[in-house]
C-alpha positions as CSV (number, residue, x, y, z in Angstrom):
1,X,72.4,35.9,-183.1
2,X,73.4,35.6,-186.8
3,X,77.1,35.5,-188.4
4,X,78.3,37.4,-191.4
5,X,78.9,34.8,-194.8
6,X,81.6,37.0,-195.8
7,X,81.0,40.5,-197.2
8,X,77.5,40.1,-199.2
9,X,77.5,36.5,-199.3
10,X,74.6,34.5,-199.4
11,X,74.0,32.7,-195.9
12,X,73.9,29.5,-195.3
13,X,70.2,28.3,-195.5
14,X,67.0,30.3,-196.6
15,X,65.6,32.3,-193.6
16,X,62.9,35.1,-193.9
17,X,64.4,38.3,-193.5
18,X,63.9,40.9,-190.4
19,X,62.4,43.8,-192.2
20,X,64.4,47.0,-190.7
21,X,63.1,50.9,-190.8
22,X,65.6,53.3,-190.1
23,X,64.2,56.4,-189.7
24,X,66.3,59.5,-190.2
25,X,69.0,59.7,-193.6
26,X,71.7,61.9,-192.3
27,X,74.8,60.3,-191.9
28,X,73.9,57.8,-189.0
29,X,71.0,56.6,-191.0
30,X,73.3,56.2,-194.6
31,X,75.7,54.5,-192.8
32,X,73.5,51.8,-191.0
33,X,72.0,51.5,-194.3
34,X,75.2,51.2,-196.2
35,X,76.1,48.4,-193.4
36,X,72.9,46.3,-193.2
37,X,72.2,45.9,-196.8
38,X,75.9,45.4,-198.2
39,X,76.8,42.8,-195.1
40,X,74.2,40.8,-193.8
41,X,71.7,41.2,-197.6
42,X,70.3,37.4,-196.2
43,X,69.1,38.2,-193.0
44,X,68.0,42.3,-193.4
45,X,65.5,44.4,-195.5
46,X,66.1,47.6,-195.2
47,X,64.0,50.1,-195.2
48,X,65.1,54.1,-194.6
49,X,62.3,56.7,-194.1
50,X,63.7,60.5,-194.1
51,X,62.1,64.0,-194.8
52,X,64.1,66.2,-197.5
53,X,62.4,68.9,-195.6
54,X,64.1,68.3,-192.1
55,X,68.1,69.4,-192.1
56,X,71.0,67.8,-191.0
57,X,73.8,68.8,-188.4
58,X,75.9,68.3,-191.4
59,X,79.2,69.7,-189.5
60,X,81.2,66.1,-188.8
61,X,84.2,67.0,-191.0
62,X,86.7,65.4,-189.1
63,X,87.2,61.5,-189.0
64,X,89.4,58.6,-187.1
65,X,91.1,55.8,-188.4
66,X,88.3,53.7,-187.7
67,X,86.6,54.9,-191.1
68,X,88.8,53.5,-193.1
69,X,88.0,50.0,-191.9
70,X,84.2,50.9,-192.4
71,X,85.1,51.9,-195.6
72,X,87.1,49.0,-196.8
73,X,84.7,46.7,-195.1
74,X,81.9,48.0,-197.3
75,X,84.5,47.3,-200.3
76,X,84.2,50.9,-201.0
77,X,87.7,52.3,-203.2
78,X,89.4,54.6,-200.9
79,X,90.4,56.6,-204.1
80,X,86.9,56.8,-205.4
81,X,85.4,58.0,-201.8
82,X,87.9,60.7,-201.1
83,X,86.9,62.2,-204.8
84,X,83.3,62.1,-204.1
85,X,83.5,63.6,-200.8
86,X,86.7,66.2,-200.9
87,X,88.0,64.4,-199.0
88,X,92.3,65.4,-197.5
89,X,94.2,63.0,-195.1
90,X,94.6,63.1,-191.3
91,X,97.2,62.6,-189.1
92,X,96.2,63.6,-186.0
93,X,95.0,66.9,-184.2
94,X,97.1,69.8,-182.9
95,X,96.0,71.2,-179.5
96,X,96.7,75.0,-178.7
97,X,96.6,76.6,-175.9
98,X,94.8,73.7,-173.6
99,X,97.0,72.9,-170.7
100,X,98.4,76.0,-170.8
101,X,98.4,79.9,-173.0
102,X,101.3,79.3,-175.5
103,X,101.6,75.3,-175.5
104,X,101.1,72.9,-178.1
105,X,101.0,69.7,-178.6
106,X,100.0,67.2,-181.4
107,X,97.7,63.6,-180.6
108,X,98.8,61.4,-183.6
109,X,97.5,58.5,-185.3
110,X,100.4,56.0,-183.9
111,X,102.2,55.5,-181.5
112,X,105.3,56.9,-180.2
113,X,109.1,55.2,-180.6
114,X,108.9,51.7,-180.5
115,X,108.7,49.2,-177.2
116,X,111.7,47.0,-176.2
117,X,111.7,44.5,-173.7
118,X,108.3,44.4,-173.8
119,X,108.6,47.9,-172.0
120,X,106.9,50.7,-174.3
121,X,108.6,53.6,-175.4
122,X,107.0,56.2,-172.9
123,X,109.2,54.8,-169.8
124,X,112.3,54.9,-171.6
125,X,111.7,58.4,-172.9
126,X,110.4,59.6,-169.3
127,X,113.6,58.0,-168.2
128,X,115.9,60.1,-170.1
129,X,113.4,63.7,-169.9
130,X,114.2,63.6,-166.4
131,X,118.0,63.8,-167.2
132,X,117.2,66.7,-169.7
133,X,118.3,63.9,-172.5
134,X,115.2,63.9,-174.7
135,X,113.8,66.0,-177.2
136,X,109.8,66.5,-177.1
137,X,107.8,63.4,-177.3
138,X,106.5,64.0,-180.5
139,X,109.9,64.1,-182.3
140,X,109.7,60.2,-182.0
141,X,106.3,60.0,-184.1
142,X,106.6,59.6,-187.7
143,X,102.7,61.5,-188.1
144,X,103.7,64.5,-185.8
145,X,106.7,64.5,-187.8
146,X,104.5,64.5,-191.3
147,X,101.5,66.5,-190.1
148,X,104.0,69.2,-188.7
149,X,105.5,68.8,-192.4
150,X,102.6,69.1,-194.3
151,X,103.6,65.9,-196.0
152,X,101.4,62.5,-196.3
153,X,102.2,58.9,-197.3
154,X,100.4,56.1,-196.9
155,X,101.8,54.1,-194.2
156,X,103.9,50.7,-194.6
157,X,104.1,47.4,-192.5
158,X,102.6,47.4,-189.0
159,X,105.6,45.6,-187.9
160,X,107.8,48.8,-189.3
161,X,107.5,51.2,-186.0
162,X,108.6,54.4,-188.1
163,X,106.1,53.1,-190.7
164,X,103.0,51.8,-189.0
165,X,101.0,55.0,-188.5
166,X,97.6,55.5,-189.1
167,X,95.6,58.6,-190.7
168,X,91.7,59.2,-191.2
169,X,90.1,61.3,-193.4
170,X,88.8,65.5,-193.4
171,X,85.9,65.4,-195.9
172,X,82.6,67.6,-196.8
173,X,80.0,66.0,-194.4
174,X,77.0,67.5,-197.1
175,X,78.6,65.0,-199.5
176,X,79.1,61.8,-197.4
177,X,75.5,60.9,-196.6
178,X,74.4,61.3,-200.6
179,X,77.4,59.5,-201.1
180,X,76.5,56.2,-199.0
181,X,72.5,57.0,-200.0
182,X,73.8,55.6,-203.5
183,X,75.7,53.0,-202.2
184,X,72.7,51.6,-199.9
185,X,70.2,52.0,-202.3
186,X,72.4,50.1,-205.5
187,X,72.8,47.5,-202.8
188,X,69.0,46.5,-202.1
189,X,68.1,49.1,-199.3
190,X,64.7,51.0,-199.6
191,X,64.4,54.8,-199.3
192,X,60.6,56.6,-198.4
193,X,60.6,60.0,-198.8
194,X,57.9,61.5,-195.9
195,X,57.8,62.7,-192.1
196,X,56.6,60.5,-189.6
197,X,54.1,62.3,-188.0
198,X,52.9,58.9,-185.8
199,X,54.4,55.7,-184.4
200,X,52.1,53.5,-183.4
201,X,53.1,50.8,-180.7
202,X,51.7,47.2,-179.5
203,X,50.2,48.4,-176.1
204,X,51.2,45.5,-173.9
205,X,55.0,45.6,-175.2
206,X,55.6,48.8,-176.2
207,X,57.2,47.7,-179.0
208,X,56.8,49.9,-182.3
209,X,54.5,48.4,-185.0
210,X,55.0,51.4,-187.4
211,X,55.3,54.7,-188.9
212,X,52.5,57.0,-190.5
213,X,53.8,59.3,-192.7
214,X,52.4,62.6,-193.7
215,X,51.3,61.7,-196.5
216,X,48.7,58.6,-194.4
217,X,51.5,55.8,-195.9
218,X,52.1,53.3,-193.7
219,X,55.6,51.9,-193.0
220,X,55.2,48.8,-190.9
221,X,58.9,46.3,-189.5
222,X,59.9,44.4,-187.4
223,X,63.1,46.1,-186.3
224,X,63.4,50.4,-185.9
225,X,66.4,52.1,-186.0
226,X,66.3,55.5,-184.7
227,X,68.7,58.0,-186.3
228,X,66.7,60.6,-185.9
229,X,68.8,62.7,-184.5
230,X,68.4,65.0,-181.4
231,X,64.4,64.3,-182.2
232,X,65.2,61.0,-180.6
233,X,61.7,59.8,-182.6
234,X,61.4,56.5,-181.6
235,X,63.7,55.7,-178.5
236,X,62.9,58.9,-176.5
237,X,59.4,57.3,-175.8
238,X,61.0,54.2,-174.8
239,X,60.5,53.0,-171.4
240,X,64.3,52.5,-169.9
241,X,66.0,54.5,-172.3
242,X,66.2,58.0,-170.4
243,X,68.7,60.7,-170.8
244,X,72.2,60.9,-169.1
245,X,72.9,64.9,-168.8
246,X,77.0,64.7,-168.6
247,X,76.9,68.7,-168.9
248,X,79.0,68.6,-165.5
249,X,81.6,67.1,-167.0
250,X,81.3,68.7,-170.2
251,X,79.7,71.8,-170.2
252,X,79.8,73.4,-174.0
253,X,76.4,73.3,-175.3
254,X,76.5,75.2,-178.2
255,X,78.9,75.5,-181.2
256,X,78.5,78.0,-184.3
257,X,80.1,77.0,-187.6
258,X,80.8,78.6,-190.5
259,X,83.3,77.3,-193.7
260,X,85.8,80.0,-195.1
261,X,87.5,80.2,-198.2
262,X,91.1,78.0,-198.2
263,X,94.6,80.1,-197.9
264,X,96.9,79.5,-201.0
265,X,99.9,77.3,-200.1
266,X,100.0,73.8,-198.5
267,X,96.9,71.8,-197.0
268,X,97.7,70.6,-193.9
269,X,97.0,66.9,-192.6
270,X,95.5,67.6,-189.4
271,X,93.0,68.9,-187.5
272,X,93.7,72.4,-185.3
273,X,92.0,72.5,-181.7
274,X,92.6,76.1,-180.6
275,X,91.8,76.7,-176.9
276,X,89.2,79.7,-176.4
277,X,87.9,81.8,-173.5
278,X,84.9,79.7,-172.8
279,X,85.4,76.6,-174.9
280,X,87.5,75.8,-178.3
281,X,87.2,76.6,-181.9
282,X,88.4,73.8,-184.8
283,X,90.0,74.4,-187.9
284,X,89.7,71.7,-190.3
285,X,91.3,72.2,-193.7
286,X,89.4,70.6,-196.7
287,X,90.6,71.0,-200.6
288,X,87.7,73.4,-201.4
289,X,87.1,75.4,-198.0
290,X,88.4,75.5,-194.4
291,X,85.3,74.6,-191.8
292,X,85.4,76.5,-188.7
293,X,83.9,76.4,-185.1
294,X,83.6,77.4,-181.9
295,X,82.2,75.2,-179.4
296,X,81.3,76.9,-175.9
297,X,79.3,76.5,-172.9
298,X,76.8,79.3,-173.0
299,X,76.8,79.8,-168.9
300,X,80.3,81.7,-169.8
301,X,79.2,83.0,-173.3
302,X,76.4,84.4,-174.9
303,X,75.6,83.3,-178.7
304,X,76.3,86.5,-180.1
305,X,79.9,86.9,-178.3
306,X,80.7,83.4,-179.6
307,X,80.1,84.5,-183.3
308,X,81.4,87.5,-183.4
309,X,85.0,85.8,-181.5
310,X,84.7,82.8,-184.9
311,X,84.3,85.6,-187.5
312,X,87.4,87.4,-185.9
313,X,89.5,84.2,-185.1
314,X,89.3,82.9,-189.3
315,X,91.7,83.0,-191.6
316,X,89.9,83.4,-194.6
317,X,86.8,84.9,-196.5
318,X,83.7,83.9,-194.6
319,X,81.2,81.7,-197.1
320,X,78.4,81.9,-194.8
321,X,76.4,83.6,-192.3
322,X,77.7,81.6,-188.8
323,X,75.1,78.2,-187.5
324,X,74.2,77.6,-184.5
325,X,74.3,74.4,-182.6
326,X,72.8,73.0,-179.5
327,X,73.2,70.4,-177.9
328,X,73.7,68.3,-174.4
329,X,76.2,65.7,-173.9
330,X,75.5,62.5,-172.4
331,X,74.0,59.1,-173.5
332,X,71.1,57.3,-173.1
333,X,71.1,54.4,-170.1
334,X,70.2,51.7,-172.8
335,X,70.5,52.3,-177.1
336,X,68.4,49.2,-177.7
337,X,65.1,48.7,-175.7
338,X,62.6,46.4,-177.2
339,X,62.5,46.6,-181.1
340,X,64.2,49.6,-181.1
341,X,67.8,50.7,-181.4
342,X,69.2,54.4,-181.1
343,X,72.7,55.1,-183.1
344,X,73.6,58.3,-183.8
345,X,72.5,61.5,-181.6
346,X,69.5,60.2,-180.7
347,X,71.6,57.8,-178.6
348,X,73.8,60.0,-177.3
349,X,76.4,63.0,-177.9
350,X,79.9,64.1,-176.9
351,X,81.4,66.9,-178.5
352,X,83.6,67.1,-181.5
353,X,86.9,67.8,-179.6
354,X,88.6,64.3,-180.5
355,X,85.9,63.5,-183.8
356,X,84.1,60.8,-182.2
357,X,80.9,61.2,-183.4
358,X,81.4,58.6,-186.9
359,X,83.1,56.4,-184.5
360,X,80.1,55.8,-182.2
361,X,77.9,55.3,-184.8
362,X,80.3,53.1,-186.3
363,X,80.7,50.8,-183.2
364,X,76.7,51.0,-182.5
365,X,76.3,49.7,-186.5
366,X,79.2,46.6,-185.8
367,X,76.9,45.6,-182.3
368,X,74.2,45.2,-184.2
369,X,75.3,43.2,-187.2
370,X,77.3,41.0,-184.8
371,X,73.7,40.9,-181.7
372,X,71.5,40.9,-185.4
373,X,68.2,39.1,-184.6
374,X,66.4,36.5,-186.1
375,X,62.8,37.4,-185.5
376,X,62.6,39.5,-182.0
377,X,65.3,40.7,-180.2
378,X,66.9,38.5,-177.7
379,X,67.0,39.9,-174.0
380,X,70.7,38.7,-173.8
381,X,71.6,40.7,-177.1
382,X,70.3,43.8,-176.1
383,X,71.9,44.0,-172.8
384,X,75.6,43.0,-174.6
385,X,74.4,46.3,-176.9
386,X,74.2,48.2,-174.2
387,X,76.9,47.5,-172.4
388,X,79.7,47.2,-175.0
389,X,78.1,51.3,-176.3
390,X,77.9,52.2,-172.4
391,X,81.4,51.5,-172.2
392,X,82.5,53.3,-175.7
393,X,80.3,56.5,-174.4
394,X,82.0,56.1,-170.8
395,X,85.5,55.8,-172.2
396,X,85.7,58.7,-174.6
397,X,83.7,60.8,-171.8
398,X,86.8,60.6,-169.8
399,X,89.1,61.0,-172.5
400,X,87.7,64.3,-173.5
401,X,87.4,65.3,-169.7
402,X,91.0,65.2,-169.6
403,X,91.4,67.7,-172.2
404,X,89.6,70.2,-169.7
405,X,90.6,69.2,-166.4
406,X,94.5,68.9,-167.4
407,X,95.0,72.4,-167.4
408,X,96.7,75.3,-165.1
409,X,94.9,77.7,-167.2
410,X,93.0,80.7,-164.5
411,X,92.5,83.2,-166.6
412,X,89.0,82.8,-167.2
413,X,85.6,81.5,-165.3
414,X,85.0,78.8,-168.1
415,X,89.1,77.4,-167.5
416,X,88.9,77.7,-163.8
417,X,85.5,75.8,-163.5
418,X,87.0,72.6,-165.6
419,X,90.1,72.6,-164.0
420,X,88.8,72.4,-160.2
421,X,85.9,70.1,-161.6
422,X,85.4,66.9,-159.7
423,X,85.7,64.3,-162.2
424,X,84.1,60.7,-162.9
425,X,86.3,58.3,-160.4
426,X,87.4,56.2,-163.6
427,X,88.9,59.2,-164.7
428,X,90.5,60.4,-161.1
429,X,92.1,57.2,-160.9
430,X,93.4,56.6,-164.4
431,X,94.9,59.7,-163.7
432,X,96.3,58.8,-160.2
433,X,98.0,56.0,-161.6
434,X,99.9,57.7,-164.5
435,X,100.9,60.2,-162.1
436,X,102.4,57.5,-160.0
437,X,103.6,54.8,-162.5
438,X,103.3,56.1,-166.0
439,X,100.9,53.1,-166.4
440,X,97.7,53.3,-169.1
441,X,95.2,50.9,-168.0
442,X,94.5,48.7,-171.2
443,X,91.5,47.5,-172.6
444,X,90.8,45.0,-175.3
445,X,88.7,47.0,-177.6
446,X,87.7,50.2,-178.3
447,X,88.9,54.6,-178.9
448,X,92.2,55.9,-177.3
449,X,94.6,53.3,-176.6
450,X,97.7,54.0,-174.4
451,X,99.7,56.5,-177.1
452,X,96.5,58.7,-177.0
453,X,96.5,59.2,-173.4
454,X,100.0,59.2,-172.9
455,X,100.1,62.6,-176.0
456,X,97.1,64.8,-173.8
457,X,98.6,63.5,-170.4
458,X,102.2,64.3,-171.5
459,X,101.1,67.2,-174.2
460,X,99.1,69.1,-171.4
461,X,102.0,69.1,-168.4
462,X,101.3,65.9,-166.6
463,X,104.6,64.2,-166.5
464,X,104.4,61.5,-164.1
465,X,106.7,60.8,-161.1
466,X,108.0,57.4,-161.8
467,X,108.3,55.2,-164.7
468,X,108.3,51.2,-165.5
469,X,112.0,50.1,-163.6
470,X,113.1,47.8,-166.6
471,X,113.2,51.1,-168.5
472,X,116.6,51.4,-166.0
473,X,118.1,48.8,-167.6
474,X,119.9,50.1,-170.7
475,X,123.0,52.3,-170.2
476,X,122.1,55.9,-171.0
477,X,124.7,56.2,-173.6
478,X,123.2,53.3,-175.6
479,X,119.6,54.7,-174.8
480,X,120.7,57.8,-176.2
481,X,122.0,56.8,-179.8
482,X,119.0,54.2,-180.0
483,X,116.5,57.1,-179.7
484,X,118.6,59.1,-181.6
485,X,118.6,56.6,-184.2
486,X,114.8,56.4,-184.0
487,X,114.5,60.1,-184.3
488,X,116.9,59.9,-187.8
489,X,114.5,57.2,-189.1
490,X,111.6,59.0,-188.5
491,X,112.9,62.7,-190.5
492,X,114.3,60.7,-193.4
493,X,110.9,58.5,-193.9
494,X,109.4,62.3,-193.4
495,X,111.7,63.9,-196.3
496,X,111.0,61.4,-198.9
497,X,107.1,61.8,-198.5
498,X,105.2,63.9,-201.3
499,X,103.8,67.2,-199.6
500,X,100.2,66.4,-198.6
501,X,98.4,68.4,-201.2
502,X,101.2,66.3,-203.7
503,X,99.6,63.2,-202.4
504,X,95.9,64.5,-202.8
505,X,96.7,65.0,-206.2
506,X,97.8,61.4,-206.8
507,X,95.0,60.3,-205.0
508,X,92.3,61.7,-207.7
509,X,94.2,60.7,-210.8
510,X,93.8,57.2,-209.2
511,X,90.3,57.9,-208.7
């Protein structure tokens, strides 16, 4: 294993670098690019091989916070990226419709109130719904407050609660890849233009020697990166690397996208989730256009159903024909297996309900800078790879399960199968305990900390029966004026923020 010498630096003593092919250049490929050449220059030669002539998925226009660290990391300008992508802010995403016709609810980048006593802010406000005391949940989160506003400002100190928020980013997916394809390339990486048409392989290891391209080249390394998408090039041949089909858990396999033209008026900062008769549709509002989906399982919807139910659900001029997606979710039972490492799709795929996808490939990219090997990959490194992305996969699984199952909706055969569903027993008993305790298992790393689950537990009806018994402790007059007080805090903080396309604005003069 090899350590970073700060961003770029040189490392400590000369060492012949691994020579690394990555084939596929969507965005899974620019990104581990971007990563391995900019961070670790001394120990990785990087090599991409794409195809002009094979398309991307190209529909990832919603982020999470974790970007922005990828970004700064890089020493990327945040101004300067959000011009060259269209890029808008993000505070959260809105759910409609999900545990119930009519409800809504809003998952926001921060957390809710503010913990005292080392008790957090959930048990005190469960405390006081049961008396009929408390507003909505939400009314004590400075980004529900904002997105809800329309209104953006970049948050203050982490040790502010009313300030400490966090926000990702809406941009144009088409740009993002081009965008990191420079930033790669002025940093040492290698680009071949060409479809592989063969890998060949050492016949005792199964290890990859190389590519041939179409045009006979020869691409030889001694590390592959697969982000080759739902081709799954290299790693599908891989022996120990099969397939997890999740579809029981998460049946939509197909989506169809199109982008309409923007309404006049405000931009908002967050995404719309918009529960449908066999699935959910996105709205996700960009400066230039609005992108729009529907994502479905086709066992309770036919394709052309699904696109005519898009066209009539948009709120704007359509600027395409509708796409079509398809897709499986699950994850392969090992991402790195022998000299070659899946990130991307070709290492698995979970929907876009909670816009995980950067994420994973995010968290696949840090693994393997911090597991990077000197010559050939250590048995020991590959099996911490695989376990620290088996238990990212495993942990947003059940996160976006939750969405489904926590529902009372009936009124169709797509809501009645998720909700009666037998889920994964990490999931059954995360929810058996909040139902019991109000308790979020922790864990040290990782998507969807306790304010997440407690906004889709809490934002889709499941209010649980008991709460944490120091949350008893305060007198309820005082525990009213101090959430009171919170609640002041948070509007005022809200009303001196610049409206969000206000902020945009500033945003490209700076850029």
């Amino acid at each position: 294993m090899i350590f970073e010498a700060g961003l770029g630096g040189e490392m400590g003593e000369a060492r012949q670098r691994v020579r690394v092919v990555i084939v596929g250049g969507g965005t899974a490929g620019w990104m581990t690019a971007a990563a391995l050449a900019a961070l670790i220059p001394g120990a990785a030669e990087v090599h991409l091989v794409e195809s002009d002539a094979i398309g991307i998925v190209g529909v990832g226009e919603a982020t999470l916070p974790a970007l922005r660290a990828f970004i700064a990391r890089l020493g990327i300008d945040e101004a300067a990226f959000m011009a060259a992508t269209s890029a808008t802010y993000k505070l959260g995403i809105a759910f409609e419709d999900f545990g119930r016709p009519g409800d809504r609810y809003l998952h926001p980048f921060g957390q809710f109130g503010a913990p005292f006593a080392g008790v957090a802010f959930h048990h005190y406000w469960l405390r006081r719904h049961a008396a009929g005391a408390a507003l909505p949940i939400g009314a004590y989160s400075t980004a529900v407050a904002a997105a809800e506003a329309d209104r953006f400002a970049l948050p203050g100190s982490d040790d502010d609660p009313i300030a400490s928020y966090g926000y990702a980013y809406h941009f144009d997916a088409t740009l993002f890849a081009p965008f990191l394809r420079d930033f790669a390339l002025a940093h040492g990486a290698r680009r071949s233009e060409g479809r592989v048409v063969e890998v060949t392989r050492d016949p005792a290891s199964g290890d990859v020697r190389g590519l041939v391209l179409d045009d006979g080249r020869e691409v030889s390394g001694d590390l592959f990166v697969d982000c080759s998408g739902f081709r799954a090039l290299l790693i599908d041949a891989m022996r120990g690397a099969a397939w997890q089909d999740w579809s029981r858990w998460l049946p939509c396999d197909r989506a169809v996208a199109l982008s309409c033209a923007p309404p006049p008026g405000a931009v908002a900062p967050y995404t719309r989730a918009i529960a449908m008769p066999a699935g959910w549709r996105w709205r996700i509002p960009l400066r230039q256009r609005v992108g729009n989906g529907y994502v479905y399982s086709s066992t309770h919807c036919d394709d052309a159903r699904a696109a005519d139910a898009l066209l009539a659900a948009i709120e704007g001029q359509p600027l395409a024909e509708p796409r079509l997606l398809r897709f499986t979710a699950g994850r392969r039972t090992a991402g790195w297996v022998g000299n070659v490492v899946a990130i991307g799709l070709s290492s698995g795929f979970l929907e876009p309900l909670e816009s995980t996808s950067l994420y994973l490939v995010q968290a696949a990219i840090t693994q393997l800078i911090e597991r990077f090997p000197d010559s050939r990959p250590a048995a020991a490194d590959r099996a911490a790879f695989n376990a620290a992305i088996d238990a990212e996969y495993d942990r947003v699984r059940d996160f976006l399960i939750l969405h489904y199952h926590a529902t009372t909706r009936a009124d169709s055969a797509f809501w009645n199968d998720v909700r009666t569903m037998a889920v994964p027993d990490s999931l059954r008993d995360r929810i058996a305990l909040w139902r019991r305790t109000a308790q979020v298992p922790a864990y040290g790393h990782g998507l969807f900390l306790e304010p997440s689950w407690v906004a889709v537990l809490l934002g889709q009806g499941i209010v649980p029966d008991g709460w944490d018994t120091r949350a008893d402790l305060p007198e309820p007059a005082s525990l009213d004026r101090a959430m009171a007080a919170f609640r002041r805090a948070v509007e005022q903080r809200v009303a001196a923020m610049p409206d969000h396309r206000a902020a945009l604005n500033r945003g490209r003069a700076a850029a």
